[in-house]
C-alpha positions as a Markdown table, in Angstrom:
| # | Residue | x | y | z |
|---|---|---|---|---|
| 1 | Unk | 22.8 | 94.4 | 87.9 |
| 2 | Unk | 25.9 | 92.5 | 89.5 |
| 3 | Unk | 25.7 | 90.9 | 92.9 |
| 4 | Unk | 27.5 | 93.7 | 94.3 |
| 5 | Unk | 24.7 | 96.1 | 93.2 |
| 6 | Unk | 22.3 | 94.0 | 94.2 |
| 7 | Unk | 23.5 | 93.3 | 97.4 |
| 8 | Unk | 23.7 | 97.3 | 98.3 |
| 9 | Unk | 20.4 | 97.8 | 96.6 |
| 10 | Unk | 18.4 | 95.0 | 99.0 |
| 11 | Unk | 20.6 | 97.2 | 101.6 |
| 12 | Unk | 19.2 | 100.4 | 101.0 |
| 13 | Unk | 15.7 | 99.1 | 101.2 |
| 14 | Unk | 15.9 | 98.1 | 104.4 |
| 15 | Unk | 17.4 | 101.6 | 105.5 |
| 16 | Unk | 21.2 | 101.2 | 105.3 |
| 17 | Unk | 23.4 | 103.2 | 103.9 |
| 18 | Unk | 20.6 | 105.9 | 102.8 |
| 19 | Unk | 23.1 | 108.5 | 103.6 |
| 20 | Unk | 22.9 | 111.9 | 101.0 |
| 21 | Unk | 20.3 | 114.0 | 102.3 |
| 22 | Unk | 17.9 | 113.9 | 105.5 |
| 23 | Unk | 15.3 | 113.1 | 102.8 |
| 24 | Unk | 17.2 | 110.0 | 101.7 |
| 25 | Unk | 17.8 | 109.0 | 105.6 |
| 26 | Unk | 14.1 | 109.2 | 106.6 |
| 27 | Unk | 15.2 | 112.1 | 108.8 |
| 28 | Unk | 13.2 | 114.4 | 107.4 |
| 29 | Unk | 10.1 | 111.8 | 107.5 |
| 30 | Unk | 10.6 | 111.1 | 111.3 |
| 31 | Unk | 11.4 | 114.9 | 112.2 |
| 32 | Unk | 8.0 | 116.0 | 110.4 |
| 33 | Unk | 5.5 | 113.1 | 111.8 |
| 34 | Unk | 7.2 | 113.3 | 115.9 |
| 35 | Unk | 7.5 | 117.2 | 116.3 |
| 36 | Unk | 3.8 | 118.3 | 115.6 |
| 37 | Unk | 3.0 | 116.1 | 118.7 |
| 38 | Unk | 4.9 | 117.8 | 121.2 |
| 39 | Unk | 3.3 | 121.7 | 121.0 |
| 40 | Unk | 7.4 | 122.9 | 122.5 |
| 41 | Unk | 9.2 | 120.1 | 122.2 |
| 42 | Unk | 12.6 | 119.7 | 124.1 |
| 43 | Unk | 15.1 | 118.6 | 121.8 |
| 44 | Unk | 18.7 | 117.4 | 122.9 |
| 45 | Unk | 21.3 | 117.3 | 119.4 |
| 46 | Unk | 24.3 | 115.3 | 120.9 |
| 47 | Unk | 27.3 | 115.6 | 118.3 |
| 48 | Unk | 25.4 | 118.7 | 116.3 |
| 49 | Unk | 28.8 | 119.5 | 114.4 |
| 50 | Unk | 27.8 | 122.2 | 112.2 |
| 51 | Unk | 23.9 | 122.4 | 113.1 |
| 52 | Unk | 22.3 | 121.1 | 110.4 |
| 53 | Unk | 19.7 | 118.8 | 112.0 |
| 54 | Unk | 19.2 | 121.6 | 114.8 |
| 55 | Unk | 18.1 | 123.8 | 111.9 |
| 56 | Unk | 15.9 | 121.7 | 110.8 |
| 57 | Unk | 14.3 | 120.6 | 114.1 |
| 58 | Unk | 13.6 | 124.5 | 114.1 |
| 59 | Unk | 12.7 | 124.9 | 110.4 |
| 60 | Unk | 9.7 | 122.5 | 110.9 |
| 61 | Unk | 8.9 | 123.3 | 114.5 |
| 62 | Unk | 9.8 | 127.0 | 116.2 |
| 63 | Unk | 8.8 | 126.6 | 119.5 |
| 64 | Unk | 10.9 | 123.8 | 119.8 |
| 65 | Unk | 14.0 | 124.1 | 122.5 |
| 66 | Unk | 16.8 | 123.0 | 121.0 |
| 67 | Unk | 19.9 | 122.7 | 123.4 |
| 68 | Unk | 23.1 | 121.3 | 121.4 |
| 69 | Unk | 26.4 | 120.1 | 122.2 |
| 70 | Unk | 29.5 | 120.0 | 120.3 |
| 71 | Unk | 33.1 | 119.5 | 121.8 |
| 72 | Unk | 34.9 | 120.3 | 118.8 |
| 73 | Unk | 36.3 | 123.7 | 118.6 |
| 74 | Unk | 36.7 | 124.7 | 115.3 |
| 75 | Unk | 33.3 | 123.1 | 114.6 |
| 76 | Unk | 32.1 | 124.9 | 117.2 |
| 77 | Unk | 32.5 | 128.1 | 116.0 |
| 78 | Unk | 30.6 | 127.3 | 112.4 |
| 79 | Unk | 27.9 | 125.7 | 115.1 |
| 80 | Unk | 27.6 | 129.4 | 116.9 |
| 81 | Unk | 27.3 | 131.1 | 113.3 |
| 82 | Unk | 24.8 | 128.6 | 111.9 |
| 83 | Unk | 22.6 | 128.9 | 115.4 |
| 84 | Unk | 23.6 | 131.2 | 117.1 |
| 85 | Unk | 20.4 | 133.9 | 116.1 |
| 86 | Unk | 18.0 | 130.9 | 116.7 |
| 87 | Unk | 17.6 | 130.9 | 119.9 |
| 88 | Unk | 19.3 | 127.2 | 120.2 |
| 89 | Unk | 21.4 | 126.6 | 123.7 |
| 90 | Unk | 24.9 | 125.8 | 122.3 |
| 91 | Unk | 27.2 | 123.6 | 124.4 |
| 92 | Unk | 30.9 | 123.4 | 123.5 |
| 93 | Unk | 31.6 | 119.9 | 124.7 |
| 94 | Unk | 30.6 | 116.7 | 124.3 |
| 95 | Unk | 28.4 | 113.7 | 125.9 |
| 96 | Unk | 29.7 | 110.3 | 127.4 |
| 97 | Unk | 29.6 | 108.0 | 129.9 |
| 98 | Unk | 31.8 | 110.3 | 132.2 |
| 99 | Unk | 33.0 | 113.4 | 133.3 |
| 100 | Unk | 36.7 | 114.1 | 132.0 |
| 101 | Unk | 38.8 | 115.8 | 129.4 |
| 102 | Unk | 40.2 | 113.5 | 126.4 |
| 103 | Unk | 41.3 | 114.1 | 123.1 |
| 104 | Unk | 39.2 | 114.0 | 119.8 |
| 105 | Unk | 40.0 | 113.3 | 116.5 |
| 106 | Unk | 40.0 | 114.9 | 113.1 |
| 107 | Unk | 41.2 | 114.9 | 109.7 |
| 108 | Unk | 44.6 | 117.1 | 109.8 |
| 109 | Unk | 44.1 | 118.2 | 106.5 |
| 110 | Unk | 40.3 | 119.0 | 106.6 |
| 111 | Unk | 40.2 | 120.3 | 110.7 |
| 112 | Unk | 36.1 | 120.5 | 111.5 |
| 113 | Unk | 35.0 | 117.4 | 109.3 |
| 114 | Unk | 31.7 | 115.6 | 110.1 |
| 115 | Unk | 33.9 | 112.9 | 111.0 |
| 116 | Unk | 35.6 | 113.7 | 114.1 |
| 117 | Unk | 35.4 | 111.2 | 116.8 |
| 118 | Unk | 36.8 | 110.5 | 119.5 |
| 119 | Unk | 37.9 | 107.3 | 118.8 |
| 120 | Unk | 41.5 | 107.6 | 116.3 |
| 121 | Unk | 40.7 | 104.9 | 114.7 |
| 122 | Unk | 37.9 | 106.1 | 113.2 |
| 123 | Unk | 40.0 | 108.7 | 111.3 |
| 124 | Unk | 43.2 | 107.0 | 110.5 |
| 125 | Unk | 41.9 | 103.4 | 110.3 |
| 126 | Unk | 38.6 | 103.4 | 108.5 |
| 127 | Unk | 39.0 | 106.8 | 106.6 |
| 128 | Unk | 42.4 | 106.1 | 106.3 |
| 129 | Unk | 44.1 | 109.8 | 107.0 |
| 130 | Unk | 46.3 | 111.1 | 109.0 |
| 131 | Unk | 44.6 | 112.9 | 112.3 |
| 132 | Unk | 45.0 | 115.8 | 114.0 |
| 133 | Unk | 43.5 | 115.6 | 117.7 |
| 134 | Unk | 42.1 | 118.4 | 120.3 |
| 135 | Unk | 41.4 | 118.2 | 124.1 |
| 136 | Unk | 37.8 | 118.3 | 124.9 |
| 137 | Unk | 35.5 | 118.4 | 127.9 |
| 138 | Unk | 33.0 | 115.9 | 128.2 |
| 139 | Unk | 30.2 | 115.3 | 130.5 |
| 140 | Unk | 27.4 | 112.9 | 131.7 |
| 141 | Unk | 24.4 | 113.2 | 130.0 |
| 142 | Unk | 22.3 | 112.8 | 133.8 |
| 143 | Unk | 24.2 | 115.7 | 134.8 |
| 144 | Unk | 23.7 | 118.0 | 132.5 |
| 145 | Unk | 20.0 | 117.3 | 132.6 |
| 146 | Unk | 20.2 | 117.8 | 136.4 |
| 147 | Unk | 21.9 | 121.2 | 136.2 |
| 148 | Unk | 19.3 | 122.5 | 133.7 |
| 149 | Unk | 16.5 | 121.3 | 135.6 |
| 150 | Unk | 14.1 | 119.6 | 132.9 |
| 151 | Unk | 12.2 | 116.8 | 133.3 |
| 152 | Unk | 11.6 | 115.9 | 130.3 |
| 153 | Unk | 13.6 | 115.1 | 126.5 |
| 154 | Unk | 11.2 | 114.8 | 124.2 |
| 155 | Unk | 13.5 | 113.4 | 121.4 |
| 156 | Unk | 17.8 | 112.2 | 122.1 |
| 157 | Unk | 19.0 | 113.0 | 119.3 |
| 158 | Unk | 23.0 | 111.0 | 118.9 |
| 159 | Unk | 25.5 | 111.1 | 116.4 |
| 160 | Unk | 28.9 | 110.3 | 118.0 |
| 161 | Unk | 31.1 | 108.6 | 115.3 |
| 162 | Unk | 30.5 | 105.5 | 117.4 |
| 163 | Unk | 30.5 | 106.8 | 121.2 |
| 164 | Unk | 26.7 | 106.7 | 120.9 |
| 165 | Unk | 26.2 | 103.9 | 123.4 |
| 166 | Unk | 28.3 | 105.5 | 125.9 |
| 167 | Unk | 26.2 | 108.4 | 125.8 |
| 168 | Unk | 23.5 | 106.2 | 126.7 |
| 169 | Unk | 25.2 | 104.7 | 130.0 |
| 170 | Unk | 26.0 | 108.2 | 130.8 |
| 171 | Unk | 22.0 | 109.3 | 130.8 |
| 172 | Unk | 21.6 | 105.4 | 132.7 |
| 173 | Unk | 19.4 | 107.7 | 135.5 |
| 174 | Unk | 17.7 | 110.0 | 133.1 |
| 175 | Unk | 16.4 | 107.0 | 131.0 |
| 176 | Unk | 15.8 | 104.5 | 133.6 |
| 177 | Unk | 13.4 | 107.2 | 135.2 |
| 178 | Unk | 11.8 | 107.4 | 132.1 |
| 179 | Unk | 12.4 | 111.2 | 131.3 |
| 180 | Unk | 13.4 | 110.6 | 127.2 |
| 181 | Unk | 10.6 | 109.7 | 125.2 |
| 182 | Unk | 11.8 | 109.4 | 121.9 |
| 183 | Unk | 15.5 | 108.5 | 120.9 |
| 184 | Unk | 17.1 | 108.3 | 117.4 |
| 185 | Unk | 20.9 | 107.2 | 117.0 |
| 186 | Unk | 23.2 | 106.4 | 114.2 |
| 187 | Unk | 24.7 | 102.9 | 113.8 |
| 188 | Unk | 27.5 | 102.0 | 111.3 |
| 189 | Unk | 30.9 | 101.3 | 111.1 |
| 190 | Unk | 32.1 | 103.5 | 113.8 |
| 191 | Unk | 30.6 | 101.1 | 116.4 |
| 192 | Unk | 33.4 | 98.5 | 115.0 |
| 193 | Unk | 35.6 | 100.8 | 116.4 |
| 194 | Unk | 33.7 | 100.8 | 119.4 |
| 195 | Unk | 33.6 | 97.2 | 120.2 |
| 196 | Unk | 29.5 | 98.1 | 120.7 |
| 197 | Unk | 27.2 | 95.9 | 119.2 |
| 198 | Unk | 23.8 | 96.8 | 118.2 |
| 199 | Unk | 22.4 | 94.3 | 120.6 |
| 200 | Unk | 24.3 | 96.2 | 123.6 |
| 201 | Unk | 21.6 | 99.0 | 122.7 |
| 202 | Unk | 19.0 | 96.4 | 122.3 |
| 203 | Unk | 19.6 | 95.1 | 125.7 |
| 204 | Unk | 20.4 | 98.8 | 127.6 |
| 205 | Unk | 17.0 | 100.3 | 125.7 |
| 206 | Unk | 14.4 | 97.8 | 127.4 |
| 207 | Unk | 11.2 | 99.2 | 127.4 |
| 208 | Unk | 11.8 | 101.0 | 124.1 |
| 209 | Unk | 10.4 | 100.2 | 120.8 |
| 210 | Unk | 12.6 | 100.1 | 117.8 |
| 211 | Unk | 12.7 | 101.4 | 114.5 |
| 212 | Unk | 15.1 | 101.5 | 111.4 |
| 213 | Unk | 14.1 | 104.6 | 109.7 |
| 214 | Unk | 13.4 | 104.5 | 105.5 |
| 215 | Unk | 13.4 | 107.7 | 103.2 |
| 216 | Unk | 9.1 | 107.8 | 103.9 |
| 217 | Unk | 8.3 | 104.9 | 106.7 |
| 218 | Unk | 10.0 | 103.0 | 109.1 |
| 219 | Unk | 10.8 | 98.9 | 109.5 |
| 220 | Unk | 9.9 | 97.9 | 113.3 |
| 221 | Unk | 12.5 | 96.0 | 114.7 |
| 222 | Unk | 10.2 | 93.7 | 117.5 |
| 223 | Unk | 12.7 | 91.3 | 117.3 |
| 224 | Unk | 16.2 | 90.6 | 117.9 |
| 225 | Unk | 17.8 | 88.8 | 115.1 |
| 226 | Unk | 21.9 | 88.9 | 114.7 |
| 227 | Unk | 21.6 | 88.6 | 111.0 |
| 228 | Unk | 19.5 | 91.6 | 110.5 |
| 229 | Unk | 20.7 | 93.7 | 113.5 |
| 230 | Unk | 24.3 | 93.5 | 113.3 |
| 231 | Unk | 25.5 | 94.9 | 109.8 |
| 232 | Unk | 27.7 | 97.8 | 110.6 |
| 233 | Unk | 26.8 | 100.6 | 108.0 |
| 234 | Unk | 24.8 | 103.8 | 108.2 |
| 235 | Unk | 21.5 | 103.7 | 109.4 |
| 236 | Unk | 19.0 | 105.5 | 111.6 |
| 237 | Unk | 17.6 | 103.9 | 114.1 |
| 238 | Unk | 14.8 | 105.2 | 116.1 |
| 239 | Unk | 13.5 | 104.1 | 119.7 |
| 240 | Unk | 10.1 | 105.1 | 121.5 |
| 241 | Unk | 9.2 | 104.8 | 124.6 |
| 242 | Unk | 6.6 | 102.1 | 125.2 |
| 243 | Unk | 3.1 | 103.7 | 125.5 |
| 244 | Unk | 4.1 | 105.8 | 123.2 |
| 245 | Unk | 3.1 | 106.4 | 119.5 |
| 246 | Unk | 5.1 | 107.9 | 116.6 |
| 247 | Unk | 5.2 | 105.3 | 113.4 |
| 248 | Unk | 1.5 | 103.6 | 114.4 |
């Protein structure tokens, strides 16, 4: 094996760039050892795009409430077909750290990717396409919480082509009072785009535990360390609320 491969292997090991399945991810791992805890457990999918991780929160766990947002319009409408009989609260528009309408990116030649982002960058720099964009609504996390009434997300689920941390600025009053218990984001490349660092999350998640998810475990993260932390391709991460236990 070259050093290349080698490199990427040792990668994948550590739960980057496990990317081809919810198997391969540890998605499927996490889902099925959190959700039997929770007997109706309130699930938030922020960035659903077509509904596949909805379906499977439901799949493993029916009386789950799954409430998912997704600002893309022709998305969207896929999102209503695949979940729209489930019982699932669908939201057409997106999460961030304010309320406004701004424009979102996709592929021009492939409208209703899993790329779309809001960031251009992501679409024409890293992906290298030409974009197409839409005007979306997006909202605070805390008020949309506050509006439904609920008092309590049992898992945060977020996969925003790199906007994930201002997702989390926008729920600053929903996690400071301690209302999410169990939060899983993606981290890659998008967050290059982003200017976010993964120790911006480290540092705006205090009091939660964190985990890099693996195809059947997890690696605890109980430390910050740059070299180990900061490498900008896919990976799940997973944080839980002290006091609480999912990987123990």
């Amino acid at each position: 094996m070259d050093p290349v491969q080698q490199y990427f292997a040792a990668l994948n090991r550590v739960g980057i760039l496990n990317y081809q399945n919810m198997q391969v991810s540890g998605e499927e791992y996490f889902l099925r050892r959190y959700l039997p805890r929770t007997s109706h457990p309130v699930v938030f999918d922020i960035g659903a795009n077509q509904g596949g991780y909805s379906k499977a929160v439901l799949d493993m766990c029916p009386s789950a409430r799954v409430f998912a947002f997704e600002p893309h319009p022709v998305t969207f409408k896929t999102l209503q077909q695949n979940l729209g009989s489930t019982g699932a609260a669908l939201y057409q528009y997106g999460i961030g750290d304010k309320n406004e309408t701004t424009r979102f990116y996709d592929y021009r030649d492939n409208d209703g990717s899993l790329h779309a982002s809001l960031y251009k960058e992501v679409i024409e720099g890293i992906h290298g396409k030409p974009a197409i964009c839409h005007d979306v609504s997006i909202r605070t996390l805390d008020d949309v919480v506050a509006d439904l009434g609920l008092d309590r997300i049992n898992l945060l689920k977020v996969d925003t082509e790199g906007h994930e941390m201002a997702v989390f600025v926008g729920a600053r009053k929903t996690i400071a009072a301690g209302l999410v218990d169990v939060i899983q984001f993606e981290f890659n490349e998008m967050n290059v785009v982003a200017r976010t660092f993964f120790k911006d999350f480290w540092d705006f998640l205090r009091g939660y535990r964190f985990y890099r998810l693996l195809p059947n475990g997890a690696i605890q993260i109980g430390v910050y360390v740059a070299p180990f932390c900061e490498i900008f391709a896919f990976q799940n991460i997973v944080c839980v609320r002290d006091g609480l236990s999912v990987f123990d």
